[in-house]
C-alpha positions as CSV (number, residue, x, y, z in Angstrom):
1,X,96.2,228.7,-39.6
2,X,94.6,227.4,-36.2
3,X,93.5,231.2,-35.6
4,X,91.6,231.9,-39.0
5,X,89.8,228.8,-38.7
6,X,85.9,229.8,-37.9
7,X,83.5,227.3,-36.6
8,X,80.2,228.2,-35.7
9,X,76.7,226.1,-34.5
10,X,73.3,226.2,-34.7
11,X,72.5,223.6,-31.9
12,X,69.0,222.4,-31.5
13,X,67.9,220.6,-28.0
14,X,64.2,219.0,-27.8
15,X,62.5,220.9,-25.0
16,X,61.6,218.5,-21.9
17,X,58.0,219.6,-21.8
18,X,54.7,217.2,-21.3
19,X,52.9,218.3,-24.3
20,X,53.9,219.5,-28.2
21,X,54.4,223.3,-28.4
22,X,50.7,224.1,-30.5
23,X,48.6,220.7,-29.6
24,X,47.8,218.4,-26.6
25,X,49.8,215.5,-28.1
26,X,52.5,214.1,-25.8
27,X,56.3,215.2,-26.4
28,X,58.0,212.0,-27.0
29,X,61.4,211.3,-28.7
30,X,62.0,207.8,-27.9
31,X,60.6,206.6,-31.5
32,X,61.3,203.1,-30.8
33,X,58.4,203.1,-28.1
34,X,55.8,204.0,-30.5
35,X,54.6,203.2,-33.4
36,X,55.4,205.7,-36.7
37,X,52.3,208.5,-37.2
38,X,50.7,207.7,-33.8
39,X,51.2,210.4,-31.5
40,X,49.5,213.1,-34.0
41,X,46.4,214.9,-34.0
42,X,44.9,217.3,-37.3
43,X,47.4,220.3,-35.7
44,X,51.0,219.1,-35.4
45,X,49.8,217.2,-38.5
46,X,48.9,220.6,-40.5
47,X,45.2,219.2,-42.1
48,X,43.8,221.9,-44.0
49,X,41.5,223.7,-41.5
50,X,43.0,223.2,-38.4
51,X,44.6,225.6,-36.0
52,X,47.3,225.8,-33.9
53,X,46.5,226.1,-30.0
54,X,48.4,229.0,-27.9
55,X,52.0,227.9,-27.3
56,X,52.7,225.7,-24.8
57,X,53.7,228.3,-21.4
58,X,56.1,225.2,-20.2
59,X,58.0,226.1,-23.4
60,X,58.2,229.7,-22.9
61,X,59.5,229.2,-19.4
62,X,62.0,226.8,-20.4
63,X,63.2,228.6,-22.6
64,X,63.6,231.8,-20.8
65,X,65.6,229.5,-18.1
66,X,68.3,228.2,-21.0
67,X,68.7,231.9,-22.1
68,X,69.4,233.1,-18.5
69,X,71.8,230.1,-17.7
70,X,73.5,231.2,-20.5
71,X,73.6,234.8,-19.6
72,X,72.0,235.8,-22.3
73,X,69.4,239.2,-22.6
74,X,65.9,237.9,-22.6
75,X,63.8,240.0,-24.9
76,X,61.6,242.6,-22.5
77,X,60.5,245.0,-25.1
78,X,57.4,246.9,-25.5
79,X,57.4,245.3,-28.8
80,X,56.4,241.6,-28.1
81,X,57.5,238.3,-29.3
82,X,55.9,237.2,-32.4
83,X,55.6,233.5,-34.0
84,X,57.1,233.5,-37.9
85,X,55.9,231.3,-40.9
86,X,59.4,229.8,-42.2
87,X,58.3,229.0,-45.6
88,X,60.2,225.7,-47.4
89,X,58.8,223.2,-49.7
90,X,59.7,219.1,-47.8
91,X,57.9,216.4,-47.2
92,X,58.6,217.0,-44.0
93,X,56.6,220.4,-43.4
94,X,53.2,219.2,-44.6
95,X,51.6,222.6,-44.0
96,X,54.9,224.3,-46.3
97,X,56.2,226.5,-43.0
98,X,57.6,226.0,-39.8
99,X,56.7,228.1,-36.7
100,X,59.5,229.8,-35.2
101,X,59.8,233.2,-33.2
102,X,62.9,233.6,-35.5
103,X,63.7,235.7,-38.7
104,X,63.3,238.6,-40.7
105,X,60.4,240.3,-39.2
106,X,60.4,238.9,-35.4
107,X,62.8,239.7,-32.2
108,X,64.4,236.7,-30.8
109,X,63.7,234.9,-27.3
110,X,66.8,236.3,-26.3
111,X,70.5,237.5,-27.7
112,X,73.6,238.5,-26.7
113,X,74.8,235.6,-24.1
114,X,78.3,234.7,-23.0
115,X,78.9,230.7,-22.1
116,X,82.4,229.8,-21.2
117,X,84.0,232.5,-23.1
118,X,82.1,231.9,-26.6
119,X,79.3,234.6,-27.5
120,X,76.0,233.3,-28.4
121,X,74.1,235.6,-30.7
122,X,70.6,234.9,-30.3
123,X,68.0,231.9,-29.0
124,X,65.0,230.7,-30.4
125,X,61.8,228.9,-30.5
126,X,60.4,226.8,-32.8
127,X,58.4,223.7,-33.9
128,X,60.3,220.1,-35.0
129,X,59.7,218.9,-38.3
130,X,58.5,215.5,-38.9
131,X,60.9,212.9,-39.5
132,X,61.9,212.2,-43.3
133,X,63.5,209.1,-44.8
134,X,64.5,210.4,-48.1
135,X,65.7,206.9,-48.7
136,X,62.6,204.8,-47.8
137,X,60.2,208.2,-48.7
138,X,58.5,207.7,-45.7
139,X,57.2,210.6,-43.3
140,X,56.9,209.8,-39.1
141,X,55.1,212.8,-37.9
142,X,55.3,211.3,-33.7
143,X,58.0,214.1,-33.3
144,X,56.5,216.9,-35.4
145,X,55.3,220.4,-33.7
146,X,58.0,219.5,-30.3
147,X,59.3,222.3,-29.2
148,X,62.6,223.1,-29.8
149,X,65.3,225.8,-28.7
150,X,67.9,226.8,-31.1
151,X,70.7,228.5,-29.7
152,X,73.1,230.5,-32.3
153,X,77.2,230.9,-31.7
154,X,79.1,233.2,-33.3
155,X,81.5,231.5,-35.2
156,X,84.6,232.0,-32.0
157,X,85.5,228.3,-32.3
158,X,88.8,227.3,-33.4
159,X,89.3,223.5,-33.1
160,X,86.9,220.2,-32.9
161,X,88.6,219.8,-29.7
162,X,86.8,222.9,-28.5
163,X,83.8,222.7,-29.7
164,X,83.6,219.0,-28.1
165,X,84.4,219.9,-24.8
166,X,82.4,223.7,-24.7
167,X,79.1,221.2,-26.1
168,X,79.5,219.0,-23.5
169,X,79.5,221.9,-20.7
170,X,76.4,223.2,-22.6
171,X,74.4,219.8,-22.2
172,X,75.7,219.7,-18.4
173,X,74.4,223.2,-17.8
174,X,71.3,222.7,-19.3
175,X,70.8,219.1,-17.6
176,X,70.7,221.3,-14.5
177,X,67.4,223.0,-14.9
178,X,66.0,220.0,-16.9
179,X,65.6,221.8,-19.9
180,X,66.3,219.3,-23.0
181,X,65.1,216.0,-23.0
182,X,67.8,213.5,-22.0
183,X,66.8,210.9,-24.5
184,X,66.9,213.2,-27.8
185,X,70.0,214.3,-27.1
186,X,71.4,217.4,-29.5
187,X,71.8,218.1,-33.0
188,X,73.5,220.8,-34.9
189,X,74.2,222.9,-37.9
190,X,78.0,223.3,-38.1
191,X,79.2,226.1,-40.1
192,X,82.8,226.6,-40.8
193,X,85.1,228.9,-42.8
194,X,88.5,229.6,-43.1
195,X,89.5,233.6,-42.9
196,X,90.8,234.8,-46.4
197,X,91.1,231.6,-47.8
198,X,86.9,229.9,-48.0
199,X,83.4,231.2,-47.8
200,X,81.4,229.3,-45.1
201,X,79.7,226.0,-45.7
202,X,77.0,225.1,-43.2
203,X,76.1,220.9,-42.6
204,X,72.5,220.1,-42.0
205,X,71.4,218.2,-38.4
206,X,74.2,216.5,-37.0
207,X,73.6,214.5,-34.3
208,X,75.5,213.9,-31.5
209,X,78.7,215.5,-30.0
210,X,80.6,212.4,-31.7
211,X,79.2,213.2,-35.1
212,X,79.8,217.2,-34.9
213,X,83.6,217.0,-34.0
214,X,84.1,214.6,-37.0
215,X,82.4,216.8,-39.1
216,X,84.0,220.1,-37.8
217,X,87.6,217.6,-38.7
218,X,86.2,216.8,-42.0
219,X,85.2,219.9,-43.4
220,X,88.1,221.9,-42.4
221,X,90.5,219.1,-44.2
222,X,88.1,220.1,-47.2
223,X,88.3,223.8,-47.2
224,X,92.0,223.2,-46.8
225,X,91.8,221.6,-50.0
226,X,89.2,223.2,-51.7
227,X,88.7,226.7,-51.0
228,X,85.0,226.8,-51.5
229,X,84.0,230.3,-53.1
230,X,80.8,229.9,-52.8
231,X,78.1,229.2,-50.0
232,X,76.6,225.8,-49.5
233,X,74.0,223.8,-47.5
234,X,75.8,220.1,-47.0
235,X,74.6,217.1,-45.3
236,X,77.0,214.5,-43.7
237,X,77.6,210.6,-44.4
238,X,78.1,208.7,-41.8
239,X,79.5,206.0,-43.7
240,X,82.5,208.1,-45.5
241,X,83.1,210.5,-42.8
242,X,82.7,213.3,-45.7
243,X,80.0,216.1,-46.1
244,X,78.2,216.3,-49.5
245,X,76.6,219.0,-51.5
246,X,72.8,219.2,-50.5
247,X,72.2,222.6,-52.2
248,X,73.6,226.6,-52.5
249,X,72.8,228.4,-48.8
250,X,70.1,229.9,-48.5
251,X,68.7,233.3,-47.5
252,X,66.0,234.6,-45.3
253,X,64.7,235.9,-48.2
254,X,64.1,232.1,-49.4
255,X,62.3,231.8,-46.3
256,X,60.0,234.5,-47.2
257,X,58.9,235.0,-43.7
258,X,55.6,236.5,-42.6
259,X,53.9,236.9,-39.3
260,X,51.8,233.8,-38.3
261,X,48.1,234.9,-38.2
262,X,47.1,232.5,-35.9
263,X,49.1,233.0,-33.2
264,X,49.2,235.7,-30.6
265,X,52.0,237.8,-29.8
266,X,54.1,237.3,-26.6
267,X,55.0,240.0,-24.3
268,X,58.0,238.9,-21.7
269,X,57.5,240.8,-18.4
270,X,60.5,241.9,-16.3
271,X,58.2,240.3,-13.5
272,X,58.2,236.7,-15.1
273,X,62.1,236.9,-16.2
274,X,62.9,237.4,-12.0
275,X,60.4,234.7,-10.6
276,X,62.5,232.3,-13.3
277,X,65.8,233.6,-12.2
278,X,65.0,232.8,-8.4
279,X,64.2,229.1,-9.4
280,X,67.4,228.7,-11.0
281,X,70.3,226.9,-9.7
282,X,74.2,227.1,-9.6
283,X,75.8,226.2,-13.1
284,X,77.5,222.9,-12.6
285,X,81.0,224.9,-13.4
286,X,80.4,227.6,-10.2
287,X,79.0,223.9,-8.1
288,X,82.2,222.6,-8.6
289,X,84.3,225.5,-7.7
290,X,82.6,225.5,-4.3
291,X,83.1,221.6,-3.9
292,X,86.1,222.0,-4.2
293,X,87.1,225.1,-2.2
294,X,84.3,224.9,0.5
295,X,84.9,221.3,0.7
296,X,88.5,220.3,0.0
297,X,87.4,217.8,-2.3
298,X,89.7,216.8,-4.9
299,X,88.9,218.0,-8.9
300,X,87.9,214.3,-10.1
301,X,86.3,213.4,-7.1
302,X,83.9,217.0,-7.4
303,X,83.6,216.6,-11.1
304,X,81.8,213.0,-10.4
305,X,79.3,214.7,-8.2
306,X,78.4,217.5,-10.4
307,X,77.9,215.5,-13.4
308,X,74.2,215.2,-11.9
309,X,72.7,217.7,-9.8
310,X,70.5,215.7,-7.9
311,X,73.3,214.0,-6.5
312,X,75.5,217.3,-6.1
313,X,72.5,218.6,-3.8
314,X,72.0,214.8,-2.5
315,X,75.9,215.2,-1.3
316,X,75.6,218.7,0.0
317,X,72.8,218.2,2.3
318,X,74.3,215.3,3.6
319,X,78.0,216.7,4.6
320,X,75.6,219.5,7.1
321,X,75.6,216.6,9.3
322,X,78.1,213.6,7.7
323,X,82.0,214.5,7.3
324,X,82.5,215.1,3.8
325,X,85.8,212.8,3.2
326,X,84.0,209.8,5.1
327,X,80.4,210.8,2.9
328,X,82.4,210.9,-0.4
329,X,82.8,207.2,-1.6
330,X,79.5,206.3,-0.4
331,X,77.8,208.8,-3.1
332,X,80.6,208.5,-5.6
333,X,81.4,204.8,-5.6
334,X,78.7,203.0,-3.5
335,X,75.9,205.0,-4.4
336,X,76.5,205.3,-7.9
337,X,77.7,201.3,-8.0
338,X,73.7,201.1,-6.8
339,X,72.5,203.4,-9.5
340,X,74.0,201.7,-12.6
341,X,73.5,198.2,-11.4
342,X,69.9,198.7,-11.2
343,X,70.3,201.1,-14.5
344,X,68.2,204.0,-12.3
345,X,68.6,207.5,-12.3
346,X,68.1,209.7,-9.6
347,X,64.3,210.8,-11.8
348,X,63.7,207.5,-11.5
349,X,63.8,206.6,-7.6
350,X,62.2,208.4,-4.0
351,X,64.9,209.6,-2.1
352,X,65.4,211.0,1.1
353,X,68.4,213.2,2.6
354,X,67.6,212.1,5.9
355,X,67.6,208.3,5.6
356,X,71.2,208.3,3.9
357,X,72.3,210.5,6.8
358,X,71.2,207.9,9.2
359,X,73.1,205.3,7.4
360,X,76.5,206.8,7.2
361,X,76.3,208.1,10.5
362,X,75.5,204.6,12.1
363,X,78.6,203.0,9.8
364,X,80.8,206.4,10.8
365,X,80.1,205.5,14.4
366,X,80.9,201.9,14.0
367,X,77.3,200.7,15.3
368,X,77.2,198.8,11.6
369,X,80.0,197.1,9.5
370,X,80.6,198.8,6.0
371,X,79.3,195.9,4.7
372,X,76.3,195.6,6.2
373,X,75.6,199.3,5.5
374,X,76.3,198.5,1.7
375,X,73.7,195.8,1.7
376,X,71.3,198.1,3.5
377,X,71.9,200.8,0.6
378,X,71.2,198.5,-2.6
379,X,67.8,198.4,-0.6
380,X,67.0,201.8,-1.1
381,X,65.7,201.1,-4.9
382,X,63.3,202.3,-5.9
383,X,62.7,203.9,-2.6
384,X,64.7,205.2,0.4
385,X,63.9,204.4,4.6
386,X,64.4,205.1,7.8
387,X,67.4,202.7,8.5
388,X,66.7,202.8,12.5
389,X,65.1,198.8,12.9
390,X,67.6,197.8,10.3
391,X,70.3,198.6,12.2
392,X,69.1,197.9,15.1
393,X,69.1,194.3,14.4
394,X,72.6,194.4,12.7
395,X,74.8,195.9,15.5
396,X,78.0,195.4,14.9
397,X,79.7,192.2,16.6
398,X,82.6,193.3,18.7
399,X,83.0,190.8,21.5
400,X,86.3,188.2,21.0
401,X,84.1,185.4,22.8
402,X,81.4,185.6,20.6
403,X,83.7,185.6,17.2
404,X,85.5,182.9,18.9
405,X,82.6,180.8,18.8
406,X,81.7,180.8,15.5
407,X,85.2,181.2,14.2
408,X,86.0,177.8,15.7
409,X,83.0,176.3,13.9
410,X,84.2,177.7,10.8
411,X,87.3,176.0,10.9
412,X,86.0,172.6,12.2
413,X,83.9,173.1,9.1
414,X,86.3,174.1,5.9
415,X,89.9,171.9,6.9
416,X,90.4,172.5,3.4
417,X,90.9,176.1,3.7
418,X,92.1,175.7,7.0
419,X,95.4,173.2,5.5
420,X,95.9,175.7,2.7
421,X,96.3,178.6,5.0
422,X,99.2,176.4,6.4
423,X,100.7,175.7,3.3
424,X,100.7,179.8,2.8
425,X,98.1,179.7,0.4
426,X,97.2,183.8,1.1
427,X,93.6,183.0,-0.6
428,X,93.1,180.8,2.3
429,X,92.4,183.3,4.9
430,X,90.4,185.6,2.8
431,X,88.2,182.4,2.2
432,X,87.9,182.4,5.4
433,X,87.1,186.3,6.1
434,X,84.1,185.8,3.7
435,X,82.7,182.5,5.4
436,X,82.3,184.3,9.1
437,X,80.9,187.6,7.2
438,X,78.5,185.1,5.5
439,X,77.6,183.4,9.2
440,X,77.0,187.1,11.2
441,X,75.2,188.0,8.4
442,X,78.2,191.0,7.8
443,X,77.7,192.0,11.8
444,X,81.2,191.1,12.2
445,X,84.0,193.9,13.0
446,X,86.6,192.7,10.4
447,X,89.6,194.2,12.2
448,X,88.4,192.1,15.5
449,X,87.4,189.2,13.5
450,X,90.5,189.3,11.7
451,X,92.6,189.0,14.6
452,X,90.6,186.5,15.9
453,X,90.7,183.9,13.2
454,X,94.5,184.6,12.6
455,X,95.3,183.3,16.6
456,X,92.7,180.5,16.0
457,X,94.9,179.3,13.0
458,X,98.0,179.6,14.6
């Protein structure tokens, strides 16, 4: 049964641009930062008279990079690109049309695209709706006229389980050219059939990875059971864990789609799509393969560092002049431990390849202890430095006499910890440890000091 199962999405992203895609009015999803039906002007708002500006060109490029990344055929035609009216009567599409380079009478951005085996049909561009309470009947238009990319499947899925793991390869990939904006996350329509047994049903913005596999679970339990006949338009509750009828599909007949009239056509050059492909990077699924080929580093060790590419490219610069075994923890542990302590991102800090190479090389070299080199890195939030003074004023203390010396005072200080160590109380001498790395201010070599305090006690 597996193989006659047929799943396939509709997934919308939020473009990560400055500005909506027809007005000057910022791009923002974070709704709980503003105010409802603040961030609108008379455009994005459709009042009667008003005009959309040209499309935002940040948009257009970045849209033109998720096609390519996903090796799909960008649309270089003689025919250009040309905006849509997608006609549909909800409160949340004050003007009674969206604006979409979709649909009966327009080429799409691009088609034709292959990621990780599945085949995407087509990609577009359009405009967000506002957002609609149905249940309150109120209307936030702070999110209406973003531009979106919609990025079509053909219906190749099998399983939740797949469809979970290719979407979150798809976010990943397009996290590396900072396409979608990391706080809107996705949403999708999930369509699903089942091959001589039901007629496809397709449920309405899903949000979240979570939320589509339960739904793609969900609904194939139903048609199972049910064997729709017919097609429908169903929306998902949360609360049940069950889709509901919303109404019978629709056609792009329903649409009625007609050229927008007040919007320009686009014409893609062959000249623009190659000055985008030189700016792209690797796909996080070719990084990894070198990482762990080039660099002998293990599968869940390299799958860490690719999760971001800032730090993939952070580590890569740093093993031309670090060893990449000794430069691993300190990204994937130390680095990281920095990160989500101080809840930063990469975006969010000033960084510098150089200044982390001086670190590890001074703690490789021994001329620091690791711990003082870890206190030196939770000081590189918000911004890196040269570590040269620092370390110069925490060499590393080496010499028996010196450790001696304040060793001794330790112990004249804590006969506490000094009888318990006696009575084989193993906590004892790790008390200990911490109390001489406290007095050098972490300078001390703990293999010297070690040996040291354990003679002293004797």
């Amino acid at each position: 049964m597996k193989n006659n199962i047929m799943i396939g999405l509709e997934i919308h992203g939020y473009l990560d641009t400055k500005e909506k895609l027809f007005c000057n009015c910022e791009n923002m999803h974070d709704m709980k930062k503003i105010k409802p039906n603040t961030n609108i002007c008379p455009i994005c708002t459709g009042q009667p008279g008003s005009k959309p500006q040209l499309p935002n060109k940040e948009a257009i490029n970045k849209i033109l990079q998720i096609a390519l990344m996903l090796n799909c055929k960008p649309n270089i035609t003689p025919k250009n690109l040309t905006f849509q009216r997608k006609h549909y009567n909800w409160p949340d599409m004050p003007t009674g049309f969206q604006k979409t380079i979709s649909g009966a009478h327009s080429d799409h951005v691009a088609n034709n695209g292959n990621f990780q085996q599945i085949n995407i049909t087509e990609i577009h561009l359009e405009e967000d709706p506002a957002a609609w309470n149905p249940d309150k009947g109120t209307v936030d238009y702070n999110r209406a006229g973003a531009p979106l990319v919609e990025i079509v499947t053909e219906p190749e899925f099998t399983s939740a389980e797949q469809v979970e793991s290719w979407l979150k390869k798809l976010v990943l990939t397009l996290s590396y050219i900072k396409a979608l904006n990391k706080d809107a996350g996705i949403k999708a329509d999930v369509n699903v059939s089942i091959k001589n047994l039901s007629v496809r049903s397709e449920t309405k913005n899903v949000n979240s990875i979570t939320e589509i596999k339960k739904v793609i679970k969900s609904e194939i339990e139903r048609h199972l059971k049910e064997k729709p006949k017919s097609m429908e338009t169903r929306r998902w509750n949360t609360t049940e864990n069950i889709t509901t009828l919303m109404r019978s599909k629709e056609n792009q007949a329903d649409y009625r789609f007609i050229p927008e009239p007040d919007l320009p056509s686009i014409k893609i050059t062959n000249q623009r799509i190659q000055d985008l492909k030189k700016q792209l990077p690797e796909s996080p699924m070719d990084k990894l393969d070198k990482i762990i080929k080039k660099h002998k580093i293990n599968k869940t060790d390299a799958e860490i560092l690719t999760q971001n590419i800032d730090i993939a490219e952070l580590f890569e610069n740093i093993i031309e002049k670090v060893e990449p075994r000794f430069a691993l923890p300190w990204i994937t542990i130390e680095w990281f431990g920095v990160l989500n302590y101080n809840k930063k991102t990469m975006d969010d800090i000033e960084t510098k390849v150089e200044h982390f190479i001086e670190l590890l090389t001074s703690i490789q070299k021994g001329k620091i202890t690791p711990l003082k080199g870890k206190e030196i890195l939770r000081k590189f939030i918000p911004k890196s430095f040269s570590t040269k003074q620092e370390i110069k004023n925490s060499s590393k203390i080496t010499n028996k006499d010196e450790l001696k010396k304040i060793i001794l005072k330790i112990l004249k200080n804590n006969p506490k910890a000094v009888e318990d160590y006696k009575n084989k109380e193993t906590q004892a001498l790790n008390f200990l440890m911490g109390q001489i790395m406290k007095e050098t201010d972490r300078r001390a070599d703990f293999v010297i000091a070690r040996k040291v305090l354990e003679e002293e006690l004797k």
